[in-house]
Structure formats: C-alpha cells, structure tokens
DRENMI-93100 format. One record per residue (C-alpha): residue in one letter; x negated, y negated, z negated. Coordinates in steps of 0.1 Angstrom, whole numbers, plus 2048, in hexadecimal, padded with zeros to 3 digits. Layout:
BEGIN
AXYZ
...
//
This chain:
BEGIN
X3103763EE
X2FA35C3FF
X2D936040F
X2C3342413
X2BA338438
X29F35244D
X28234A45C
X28E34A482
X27834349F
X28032D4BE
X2833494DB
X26C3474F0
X27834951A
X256357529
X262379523
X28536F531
X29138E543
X2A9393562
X2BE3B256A
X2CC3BC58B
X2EA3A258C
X30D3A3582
X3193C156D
X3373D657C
X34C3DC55B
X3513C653B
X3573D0518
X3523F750B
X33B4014F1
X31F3EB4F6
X33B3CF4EF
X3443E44CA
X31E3E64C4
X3153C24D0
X3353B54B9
X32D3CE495
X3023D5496
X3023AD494
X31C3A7478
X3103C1465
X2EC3B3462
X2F838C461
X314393442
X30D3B4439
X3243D443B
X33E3C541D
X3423A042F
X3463AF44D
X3673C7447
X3773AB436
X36F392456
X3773A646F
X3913BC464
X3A539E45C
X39D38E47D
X3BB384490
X3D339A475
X3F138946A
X3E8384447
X3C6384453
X3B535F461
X3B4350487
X395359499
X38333A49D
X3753464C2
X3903414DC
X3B73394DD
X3C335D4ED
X3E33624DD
X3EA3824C6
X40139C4CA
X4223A94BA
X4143C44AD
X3EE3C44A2
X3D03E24A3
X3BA3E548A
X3A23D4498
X3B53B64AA
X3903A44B8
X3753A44D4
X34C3A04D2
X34F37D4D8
X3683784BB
X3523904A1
X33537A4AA
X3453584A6
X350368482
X32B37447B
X31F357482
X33633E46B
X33935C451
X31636544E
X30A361429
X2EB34D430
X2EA32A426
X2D230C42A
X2C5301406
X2BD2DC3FB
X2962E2401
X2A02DF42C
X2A62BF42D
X2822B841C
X2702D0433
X2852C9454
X28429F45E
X2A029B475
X286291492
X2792B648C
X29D2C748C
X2A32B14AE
X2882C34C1
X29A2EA4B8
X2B52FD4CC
X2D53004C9
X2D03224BD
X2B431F4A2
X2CC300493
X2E731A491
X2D5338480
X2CB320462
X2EA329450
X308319440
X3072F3438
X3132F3414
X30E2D0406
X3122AE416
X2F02A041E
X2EE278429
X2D3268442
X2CE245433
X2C8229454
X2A222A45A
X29624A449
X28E26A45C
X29D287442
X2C228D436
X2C329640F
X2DE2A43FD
X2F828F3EF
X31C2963D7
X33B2973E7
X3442793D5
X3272623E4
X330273405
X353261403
X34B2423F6
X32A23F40F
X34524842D
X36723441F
X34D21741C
X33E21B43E
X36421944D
X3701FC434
X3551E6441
X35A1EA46A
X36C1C9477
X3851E1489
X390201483
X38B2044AC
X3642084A0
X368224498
X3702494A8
X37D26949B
X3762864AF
X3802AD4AA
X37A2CE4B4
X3932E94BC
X38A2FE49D
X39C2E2487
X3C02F5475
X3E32E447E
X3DD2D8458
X3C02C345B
X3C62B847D
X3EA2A6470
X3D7298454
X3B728D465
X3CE27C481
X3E326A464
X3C425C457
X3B924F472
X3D724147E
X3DD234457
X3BA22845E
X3C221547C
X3B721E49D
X3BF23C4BD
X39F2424BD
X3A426A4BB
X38F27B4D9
X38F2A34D6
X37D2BC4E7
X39D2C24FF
X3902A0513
X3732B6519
X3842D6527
X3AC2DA52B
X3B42B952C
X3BB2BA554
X3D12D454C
X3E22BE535
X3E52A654F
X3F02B656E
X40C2D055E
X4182AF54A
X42129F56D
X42C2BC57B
X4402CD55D
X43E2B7543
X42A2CB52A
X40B2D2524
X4082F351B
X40C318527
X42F31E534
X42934652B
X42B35F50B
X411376505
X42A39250F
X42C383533
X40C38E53A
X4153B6535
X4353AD54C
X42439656A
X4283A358D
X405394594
X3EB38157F
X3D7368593
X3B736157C
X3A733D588
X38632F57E
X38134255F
X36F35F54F
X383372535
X36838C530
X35037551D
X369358514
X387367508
X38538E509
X3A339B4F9
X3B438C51A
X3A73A752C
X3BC3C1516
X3E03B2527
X3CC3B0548
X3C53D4546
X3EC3D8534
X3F83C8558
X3EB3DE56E
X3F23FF55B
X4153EC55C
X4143EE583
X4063C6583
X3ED3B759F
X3CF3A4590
X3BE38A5A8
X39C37659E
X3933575AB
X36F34D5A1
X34D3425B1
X33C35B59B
X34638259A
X34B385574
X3493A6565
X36B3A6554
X37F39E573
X3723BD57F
X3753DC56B
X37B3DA543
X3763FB52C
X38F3F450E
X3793FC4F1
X39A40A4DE
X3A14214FA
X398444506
X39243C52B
X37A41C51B
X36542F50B
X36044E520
X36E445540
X36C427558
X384410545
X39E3FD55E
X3963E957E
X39E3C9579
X3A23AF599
X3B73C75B5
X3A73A45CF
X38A38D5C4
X38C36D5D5
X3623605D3
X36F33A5D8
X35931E5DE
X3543095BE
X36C2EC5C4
X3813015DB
X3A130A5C8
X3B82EF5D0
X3B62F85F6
X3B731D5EF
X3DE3135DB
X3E82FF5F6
X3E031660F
X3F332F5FA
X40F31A5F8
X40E31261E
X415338620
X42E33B60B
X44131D61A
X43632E63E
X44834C638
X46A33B62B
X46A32864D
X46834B65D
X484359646
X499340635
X4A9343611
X49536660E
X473356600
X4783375E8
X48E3375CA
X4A53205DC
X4BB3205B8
X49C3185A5
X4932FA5BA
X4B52ED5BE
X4BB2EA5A0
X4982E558A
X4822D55A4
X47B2B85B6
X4612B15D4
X4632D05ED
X46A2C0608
X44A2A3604
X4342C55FF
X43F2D161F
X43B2B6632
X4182B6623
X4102D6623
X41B2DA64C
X3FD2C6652
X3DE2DB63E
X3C32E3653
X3B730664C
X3952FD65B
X3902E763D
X3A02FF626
X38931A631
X3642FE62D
X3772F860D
X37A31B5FE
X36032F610
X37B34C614
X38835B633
X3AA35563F
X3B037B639
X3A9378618
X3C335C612
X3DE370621
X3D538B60E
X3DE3765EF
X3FD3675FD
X409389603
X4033935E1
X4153735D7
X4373785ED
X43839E5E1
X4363935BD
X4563885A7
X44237F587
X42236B58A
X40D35C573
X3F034657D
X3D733F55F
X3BD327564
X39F31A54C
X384302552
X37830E574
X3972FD580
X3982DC564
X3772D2563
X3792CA58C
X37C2A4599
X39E2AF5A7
X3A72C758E
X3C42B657F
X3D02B75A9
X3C62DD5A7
X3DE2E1589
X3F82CF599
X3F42EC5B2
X3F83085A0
X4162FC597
X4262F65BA
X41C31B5C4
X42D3215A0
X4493125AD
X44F31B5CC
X45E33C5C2
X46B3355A0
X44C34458A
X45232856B
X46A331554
X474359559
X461372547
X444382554
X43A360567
X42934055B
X40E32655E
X3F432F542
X3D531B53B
X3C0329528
X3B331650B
X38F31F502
X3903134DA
X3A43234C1
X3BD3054B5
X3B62E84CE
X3DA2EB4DD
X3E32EC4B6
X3D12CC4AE
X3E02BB4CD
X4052C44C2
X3FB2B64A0
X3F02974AA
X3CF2924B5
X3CC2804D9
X3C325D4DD
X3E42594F0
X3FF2694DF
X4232614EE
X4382484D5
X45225E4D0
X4312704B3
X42A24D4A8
X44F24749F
X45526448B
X43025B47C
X43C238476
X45F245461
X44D263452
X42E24E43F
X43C22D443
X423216456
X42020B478
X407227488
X3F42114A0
X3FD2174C8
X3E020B4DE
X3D322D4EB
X3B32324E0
X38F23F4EF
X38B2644FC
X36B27A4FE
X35C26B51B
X369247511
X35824D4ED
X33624F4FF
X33A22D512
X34521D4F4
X32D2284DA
X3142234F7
X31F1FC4FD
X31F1F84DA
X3451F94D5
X3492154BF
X33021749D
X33F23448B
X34125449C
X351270484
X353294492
X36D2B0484
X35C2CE48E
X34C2D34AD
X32B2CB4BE
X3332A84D3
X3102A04DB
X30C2BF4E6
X32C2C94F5
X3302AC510
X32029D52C
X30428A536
X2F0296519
X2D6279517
X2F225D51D
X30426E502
X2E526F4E6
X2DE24C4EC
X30323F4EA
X3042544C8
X2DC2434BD
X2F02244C2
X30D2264A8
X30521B484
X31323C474
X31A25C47F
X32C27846F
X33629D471
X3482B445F
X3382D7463
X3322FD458
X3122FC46C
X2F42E947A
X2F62DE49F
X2E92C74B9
X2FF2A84AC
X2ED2AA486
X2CE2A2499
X2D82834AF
X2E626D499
X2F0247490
X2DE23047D
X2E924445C
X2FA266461
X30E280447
X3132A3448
X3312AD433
X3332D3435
X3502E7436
X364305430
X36432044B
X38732D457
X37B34E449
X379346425
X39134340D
X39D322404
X3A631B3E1
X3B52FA3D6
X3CA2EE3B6
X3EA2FF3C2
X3D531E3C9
X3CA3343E4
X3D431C405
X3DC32742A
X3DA31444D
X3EB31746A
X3E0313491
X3F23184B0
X3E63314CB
X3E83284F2
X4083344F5
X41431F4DD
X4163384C3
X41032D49F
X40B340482
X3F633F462
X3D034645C
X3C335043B
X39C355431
X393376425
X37036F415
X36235C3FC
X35233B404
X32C33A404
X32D3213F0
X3473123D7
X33C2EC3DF
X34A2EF402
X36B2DA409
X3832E1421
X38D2CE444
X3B12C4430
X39F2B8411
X3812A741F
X39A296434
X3B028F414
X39627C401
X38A26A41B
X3AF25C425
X3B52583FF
X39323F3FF
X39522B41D
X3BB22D425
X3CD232400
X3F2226400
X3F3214421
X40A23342F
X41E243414
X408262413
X4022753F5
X3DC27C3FC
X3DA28F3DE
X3F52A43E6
X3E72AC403
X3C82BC3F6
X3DA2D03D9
X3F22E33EF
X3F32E1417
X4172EA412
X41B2C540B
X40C2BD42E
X4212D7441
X43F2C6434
X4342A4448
X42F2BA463
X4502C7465
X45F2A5465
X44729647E
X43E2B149C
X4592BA4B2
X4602E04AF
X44F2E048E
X46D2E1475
X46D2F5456
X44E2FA45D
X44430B43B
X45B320441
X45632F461
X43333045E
X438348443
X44B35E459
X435381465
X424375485
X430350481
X44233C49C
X4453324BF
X44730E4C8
X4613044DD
X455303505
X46D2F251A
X4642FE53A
X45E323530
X480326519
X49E31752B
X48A30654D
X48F2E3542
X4702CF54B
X46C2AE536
X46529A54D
X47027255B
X486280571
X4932A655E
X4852BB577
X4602CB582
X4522B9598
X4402C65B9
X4272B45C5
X4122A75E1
X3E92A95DD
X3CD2A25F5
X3B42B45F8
X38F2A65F0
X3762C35F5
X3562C25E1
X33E2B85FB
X31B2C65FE
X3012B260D
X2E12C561C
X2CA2D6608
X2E12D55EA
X2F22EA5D7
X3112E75C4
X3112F259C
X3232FB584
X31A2FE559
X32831E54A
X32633452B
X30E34E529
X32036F515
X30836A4F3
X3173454F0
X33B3344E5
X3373124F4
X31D3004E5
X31631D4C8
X2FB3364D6
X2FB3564C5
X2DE3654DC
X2C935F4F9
X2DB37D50E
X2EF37D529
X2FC3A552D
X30F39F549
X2FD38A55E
X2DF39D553
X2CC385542
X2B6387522
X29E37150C
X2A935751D
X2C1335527
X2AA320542
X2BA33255E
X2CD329580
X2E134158F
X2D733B5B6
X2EE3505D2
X2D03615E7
X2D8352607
X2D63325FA
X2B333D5EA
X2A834460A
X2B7326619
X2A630D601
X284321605
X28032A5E3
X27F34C5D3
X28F3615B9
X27C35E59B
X26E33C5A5
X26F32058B
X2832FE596
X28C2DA58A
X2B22D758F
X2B72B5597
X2DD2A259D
X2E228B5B6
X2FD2735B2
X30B2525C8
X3042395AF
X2E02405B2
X2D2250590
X2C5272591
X2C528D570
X2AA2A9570
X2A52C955A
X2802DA55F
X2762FA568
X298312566
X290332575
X2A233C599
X2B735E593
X2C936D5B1
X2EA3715AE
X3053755C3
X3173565BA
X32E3455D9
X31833A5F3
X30C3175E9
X3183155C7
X2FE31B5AC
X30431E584
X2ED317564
X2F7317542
X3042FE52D
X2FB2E8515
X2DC2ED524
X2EA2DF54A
X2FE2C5539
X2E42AB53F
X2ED2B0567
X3132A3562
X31327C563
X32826B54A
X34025B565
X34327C576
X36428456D
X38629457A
X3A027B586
X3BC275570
X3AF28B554
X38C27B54F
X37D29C546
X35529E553
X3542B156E
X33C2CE565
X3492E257E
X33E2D159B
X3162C259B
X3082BB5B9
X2E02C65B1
X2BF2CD5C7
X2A82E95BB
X2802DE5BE
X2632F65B4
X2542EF594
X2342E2590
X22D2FB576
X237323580
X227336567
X244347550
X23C33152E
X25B32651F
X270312531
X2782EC525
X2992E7510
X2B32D2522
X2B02BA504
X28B2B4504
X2842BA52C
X29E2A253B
X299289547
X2B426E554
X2A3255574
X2B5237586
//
C-alpha cells in the first residue's frame, strides 16, 4: 500500500499558543493517544499493528528512536509515544512520486521546514542534481553507482573525500561502510557521536578505559540511588522512566539535576499500569537540584569534597578503601585538590544552596548502589569531558563501578550509534582494529586519523574536502553554526546522502548532489539468500537482532548493506579481499568478518541468533579491570572554569521540544512545556524577564556574543516565562543552532558546545504575532 505525498501546509506561528508552564506528570493516556490516533491515520490500522506490535520484540525490529536498552522479558507493547512516532513517520505509506522533482527546484525545497520536508513521504528512487541546474530528476540505481564510483575515482586523494553516519545505521552496514572507506583509503569517518556523546567517550576513556556504560539494564531496578544529570527522559528516551519508577517502588532514591523542571523527572503515570491510568502514577525525583547551566562539575566536586570530608571525620567507615587499593589510582592528588575548593565559587557556579548540596551528599553516603546517568546536558559543555571525569571520581570514591546495582551510564540518544562505534566507524580507531582489519581483508587500512563532525566543516569550508557522503542522518541540520555549515557544504563538488526521507541536507548541497533512498529498519529486507536480519547494540552494550515486519513501499529501494556493497564493489573491487557480492546476498557473510575482527564479537552468527542476543564484554562492569596505560581507574584532578555571564546576558542552551527526535519534527507542540503551533520560542526565567525589561509574550532577536568578535542572530522568537534556573534561557533546536559558533567546542572531545551560548535578547522591530522567521532564512551571521 502506498499513498502518494499530501498536500501539507507550512504552519503558520501567529496562532502559536502558550500554556501555564511546565506540566507536573509525564506519560498516561494522552501519551497512548498522542503515540496510536497518529499512526493510525499516517499507516492505517493494518501497518500500524504490524509496526508497533513488533517494536522492540525479540523477533520483532529495533526502534529507530533512542538506544534505551530492552528487558528480559517483554509486554506486549514494549514502546513509548516518541518511539510510535519515529515508526509513523519512516513507516507511513506515502511516497514522493517522480513528478516532485519537476514541480519542486531545489532553491524552492531550501526555503521549507524541517517539518513540511519530512511529511512529503518516502524517497523511493535515487534522484541526481547535475552541477549548475536547479532540479534533481530521477536516475537508475546503476547510473547512481557509476555517477558516485566515478566522482570518488577521480579525487586526487581519497582524503577529499568524507563519509559521515548517523546512529540509525545496523552493526551490518556500519562494518561494511567502514571497510569501504578504509579499502577506499582515507579515516575520514565523522559520526553523529562527535556531535553528542563523544565527551563522554572521552572522559570515561581516561578515567576507565571504556567508553561506554559500566551498567545492565537490570541495575537500574537494584540502584540505591539514581542521580539523573542534564537530561530529559520524558521526551528523549521514555521507556527509562519505567526502571525509574521500578527503583523507587524497589525502595530506590531518584535525584534530578537540570536547569529546566522536566515533566518526567517529576511524576510519570505508567500507561500499562492501574495507578497510571486512574491514579497519580509515581513521583519521580525524591530532590531536584535546579543547577545553573554550566554548573555540574562544581556541584560533583563539591559532592566529592563531602564524601572525602566525612572519611576524615571517620576513617575506613566511608571509602571502599579495598576498591581503591587495589583498582584505583590518584586519591590522594584529588584530595589535595579537593581540600582547597572554594564553596563560594561552587555556590556562583551552581546557583544552589549549600543545603541543598548536603542534602545530596547525604543521599550519596547513605546509598550502597549508585548509578549516575548523564546525556548531553553534561557532553555538550566546554568542560564536559572534565564533568565526566567527575562523575567518575564521586563513582569511585565509594566503589559504585563494577557491583551490581551501581554504574556510570550515559545515555545514548540514537538507536545504534554506540553499535556503529564498536564496528568501526570513528576517524581514530585504536590500531589494535586496524590490525585485525589488515589480516582479515588483507591490505594495509590507512592510519592517519581522519576529520570529525566539526573538522568536516573546516575542511569542506577551506576547500579540503570535495565529497561529502552522509549514511543517514541530517548533518546540515544536526550541527552547529548552521550558516558556516551550508556554505562549507555549497563549497564541495558533490554531495551525497543515503536516506528514507527528505531533510534539510537534500536542500543545501554541492555542486552536483544524489539522493539514493533507502530501506527503513521497519521493512522487510529480502535479498538472494532470502529474508535478511541486522543487528545493533543498545547502550548497555546489549546486541541482539532487528527484523522488519512490513513490506517496503517500494520494491526499488536498496538497503544501507547493499547500497554500500555496490558502491565498494565499483570504486574499491579486489583491493581488500572482500567478497562485495557476498556481502549483499547474505549479511551472514559480513557477520563472519565481524566475528573475526571486533573484540567481543566472536561467533557472532551464532550468538546473535540466541533469544535476546548478547552482551558485550565490559571490563570495568564484569570483573573491575579498567583498560587503561597503567591497569587501574584513574581519579582525577579537574579545575573548575565556570561559565561566565557578562551583564545583560543570558546563558542558553538548544533542546528538543516533545513533538521532535533531533532534527525530525513530528509536530509543532510542545505538551509539556505547554507550547503549540509553534517552534520560534525562548524559554526566559521571569526574573530575568523583568531584569532585561522585556515582557512575557514580547518578541526578541537572540543575538550570541562571542570573543573573536562575530555575532549570530535569529529574529523575532517569542519570550515565554518559564521557570528555567535563573539566568539560563533555552530555545529549540535546529532552529538555535545558528547561535553555536563552529569553534565553540568542548575541550578534549571537540563537540560544539550547545549547551552553553552566551546570547542578549533585544525587542523586535516587528511585534505583531505573524509568523516568525525560520532560523535558516532569518539568520544572519556579522563580523
């Protein structure tokens, strides 16, 4: 069944509408209702059982929202609203036929949101935008290839060119798309994690020597205490909210750390539950901690101060003296250090009173299982890889890596961009990959580290890179510095992106550009060999098996493996002993490499076929062994920076709204922050308002200030009180993306620092509630 694309209309934000501020519970029936009355009108009542009913099963496929891992033992319905809409939306029947391209010049398509490029329907045939002409027309497969293959043959370097990818890409694709371009020649393998997790990366990989989460999804039921940190689970990943709420009917302590009161970290009504449908559901956060944007690091340290405090006061009754003797090194540098922190600073720094620290300090003595999670509240900070690095020395301090019930756990926010990592794709993967690469395909992989997200942008931007080729995603969109970013990506001679649906990056493009559509993870996936599977690993480092459960919309689609296939089999052929061909007939043939190439991957065919699949092996978690230089965690010594706020300014942070999964907008409401028919919105703490003499309601240009002297403005965004933490304001993104500067990045991690924008609000010149200008066609960028 296919529908050809509906007529939609760009929404217009006069009638944008604003509630009474945050809501006091998450989830319930409207979440049911906001998750089904959708899907059933998008795919209809038939599409929609077989979607969603096979969401998250475990013959069923991954959801392509979020990374929360999935239980032992599943319930019927094993998804949340945000994961039924991400499914709606890739599932949905409707399809954009040849005649678009004719109608639609890409100069036309540039000017639309986000949104009205999304509801087009499914891309299903590659279209090609020769150099010089203003339309993409559909092309064969075949041509596609040979246009691309051609393209790549005839760079003087395969450093020209960059291959970037999104965390929706399967464990199969990813090993094969990061063989090809290593077959090809060059690092150049930026991924979306440079834009989001990548501090986290960073700072537990000095600390621990991994990566990734140190906890199972069962810890979560078990922990003592949950400290939540810079994220919102209630939009971003809601099924996380289920173990919240299993912790404390377990007898567990939930804290929330966040600038913003979210809705989920204060009361959720489980949808599958008696008490969430009729009664008040579960309270959520037993202390909220409304922290100054910027202010975590202090807040840990001052923790850890405490904790260090009250060992002084009662020695060998506090630390886990064994623990550190024997797995850690550093304790005493961090006491020294820590001896010396001023609270005075701590308190500027946080915003929170010193009662309220030793209120959390209390709850973390009394507890003997913590877990502190973290997301991009915490990453996408100029010290957040130091932040990290903190969480891990309170972790330490009493033993909480390594026993169950206790852990470090980012959380990812895509569904298999820890997966793609494991398999491969980073710029700088350690040479212990590229050996057993180099034995497995026989060739010399090539070892210069390649470009990242934010390095991709300077280089296509200095003319560096010429080929830009996207797996998934939404780059222009998704990153910084929006107008740095379109004119770096106007500057390469071909850009390309393998996609289900139309976004932002189809409509800034190279010199030529190609869309090559693709299958969706929810459709079945037939090849030579027959009906194929993928795999993807979940941010606990689960991995099991995904299946699609519908049929394709259309049967000229290709999957991520083959498209990948075909192109390796044209530009890099017998140059590593890689049976392309293979490949693309039956992914079996792929897992095999896999087994013999990523560490804690063997047999993989095997044990993937096992019910529920397998759990990689995590040093620091299973047997506290931290793979480190010197074999043991290390505790470190951070300084604090505070984010400083000069006079008159405010600082800012970009966000989701609850209709949106990063850069895909399913709507233009905001439930829980009470927003509707509408984006163009800053989110203004009323003292503040009254501060800066403006007024709720008022319309202002949000303008960055930064030390190198350039300024970034978006136009007339509409002042909502809210009560965010006093001097710290919040607008959407990828409308406020335009704010971050392109060398605004974390240290160590180089991830833009969207959390963090210094910004002045100034009236509009215009304050009659029209519509408000789009980020893309309203900024403006002044040195």
């Amino acid at each position: 069944m296919t529908r050809k694309n509906p007529r939609i209309e760009e929404t217009d934000e006069k009638d944008l509408e604003v509630g009474d501020g945050p809501k006091s519970w998450a989830a319930g029936i409207p979440g049911v209702l906001h998750s089904m009355i959708p899907a059933i009108e998008h795919m209809g009542v038939n599409r929609t059982r077989k979607t969603v009913l096979a969401m998250n099963q475990k013959k069923g496929f991954d959801c392509p929202s979020c990374a929360w891992p999935d239980p032992a033992h599943r319930k019927t319905f094993e998804f949340c609203e945000n994961g039924a809409k991400a499914v709606t939306w890739e599932a949905t029947p409707v399809v954009i036929g040849s005649e678009f391209w004719a109608e639609h010049p890409v100069s036309e398509l540039r000017k639309r949101s986000e949104y009205w490029l999304g509801m087009q329907g499914r891309l299903t045939e590659p279209v090609y935008k020769p150099a010089g002409e203003d339309h993409y027309r559909p092309i064969s497969w075949d041509e596609a290839i040979k246009l691309l293959g051609n393209k790549l043959k005839s760079l003087a370097s395969p450093h020209e060119a960059v291959f970037y990818t999104s965390g929706r890409t399967s464990n199969e694709a990813a090993f094969a798309y990061q063989l090809f371009v290593r077959g090809y020649g060059t690092n150049n393998l930026p991924d979306c994690s440079n834009m989001c997790h990548e501090s986290s990366g960073w700072g537990m990989g000095q600390t621990i020597g991994i990566g990734k989460a140190t906890v199972s999804f069962e810890d979560y039921a078990n922990a003592d205490l949950i400290i939540v940190m810079g994220q919102n689970p209630g939009t971003n990943h809601p099924r996380m909210l289920t173990e919240l709420e299993t912790c404390k009917e377990n007898g567990g302590e939930i804290v929330a750390v966040n600038p913003l009161p979210e809705a989920g970290l204060r009361r959720y009504k489980n949808p599958q539950k008696v008490k969430g449908v009729v009664g008040r559901g579960t309270e959520i956060a037993d202390q909220f901690l409304h922290i100054r944007i910027g202010g975590d690091m202090a807040l840990l340290q001052a923790v850890s101060k405490r904790v260090l405090d009250a060992e002084a006061k009662n020695p060998g009754t506090v630390l886990d003296h064994d623990f550190l003797n024997k797995h850690c090194e550093g304790l005493e540098e961090l006491r020294e250090h820590l001896a010396l922190l001023d609270e005075a600073a701590v308190l500027e720094a946080t915003g929170l009173r010193i009662e309220e620290i030793d209120e959390l300090a209390a709850r973390y003595l009394k507890a003997d299982k913590v877990i502190i999670t973290w997301a991009m509240g915490i990453t996408q900070q100029k010290k957040g890889v130091a932040t990290i690095k903190e969480i891990i020395n309170l972790l330490l301090l009493r033993g909480n890596i390594g026993k169950p019930g206790a852990g470090a756990s980012p959380i990812r926010g895509h569904s298999n961009v820890q997966g793609d990592r494991t398999m491969g794709i980073w710029e700088q993967m350690p040479e212990s990959f590229m050996d057993a690469m180099a034995k497995e395909f026989d060739f010399d992989p090539p070892r210069e580290h390649g470009v990242d997200a934010v390095q991709t942008i300077e280089g296509m931007r200095d003319g560096r890179l010429k080929v830009f080729f996207g797996m998934g995603g939404n780059f222009v969109g998704a990153i910084s510095d929006t107008q740095a970013t379109e004119a770096a990506m106007e500057n390469t001679e071909m850009s390309v992106q393998v996609s289900t649906k139309l976004n932002r990056s189809h409509t800034v493009t190279g010199a030529e550009a190609l869309i090559l559509p693709t299958l969706g993870r929810t459709e079945i996936d037939i090849q030579e060999s027959g009906a194929q599977f993928v795999s993807v690993e979940d941010t606990v480092c689960a991995v099991h098996g995904s299946w699609g459960s519908v049929e394709p919309v259309s049967h000229h689609l290709l999957s991520e493996t083959v498209i990948v296939s075909r192109l390796a089999k044209e530009v890099v052929g017998d140059k590593v002993k890689a049976d392309w061909d293979g490949f693309e007939r039956n992914y079996d043939v792929i897992r095999d490499h896999i087994s013999r190439v990523v560490a804690g991957c063997e047999n993989y065919n095997e044990r993937i076929r096992q019910e529920g699949g397998f759990i990689l092996p995590n040093g620091p978690r299973d047997s506290r062994t931290f793979p480190t230089p010197s074999g043991k965690a290390v505790i470190t010594v951070n300084h604090l920076e505070p984010v400083e706020r000069p006079a008159g300014t405010l600082i800012l942070q970009t966000m989701r709204s609850h209709d949106q999964f990063n850069t895909t907008i399913y709507g233009h409401n905001d439930r829980y922050r009470g927003i509707k028919k509408g984006r163009h919105v800053v989110f203004v703490n009323p003292e503040d308002i009254a501060e800066l003499g403006l007024a709720d309601g008022q319309f202002v240009d949000i303008r960055g200030e930064y030390q190198d002297g350039t300024e970034r403005v978006i136009r007339k965004f509409r002042v909502v009180s809210y009560p965010t933490a006093p001097g710290c304001a919040a607008a959407y993104y990828p409308e406020a993306n335009v704010l971050v500067p392109l060398n605004h990045t974390a240290e160590g991690s180089n991830t833009p620092i969207s959390k963090a924008v210094i910004v002045r609000l100034e009236p509009s010149l215009d304050q009659t509630p029209d519509s408000a200008e789009n980020s893309a066609a309203g900024a403006t960028a002044a040195h």
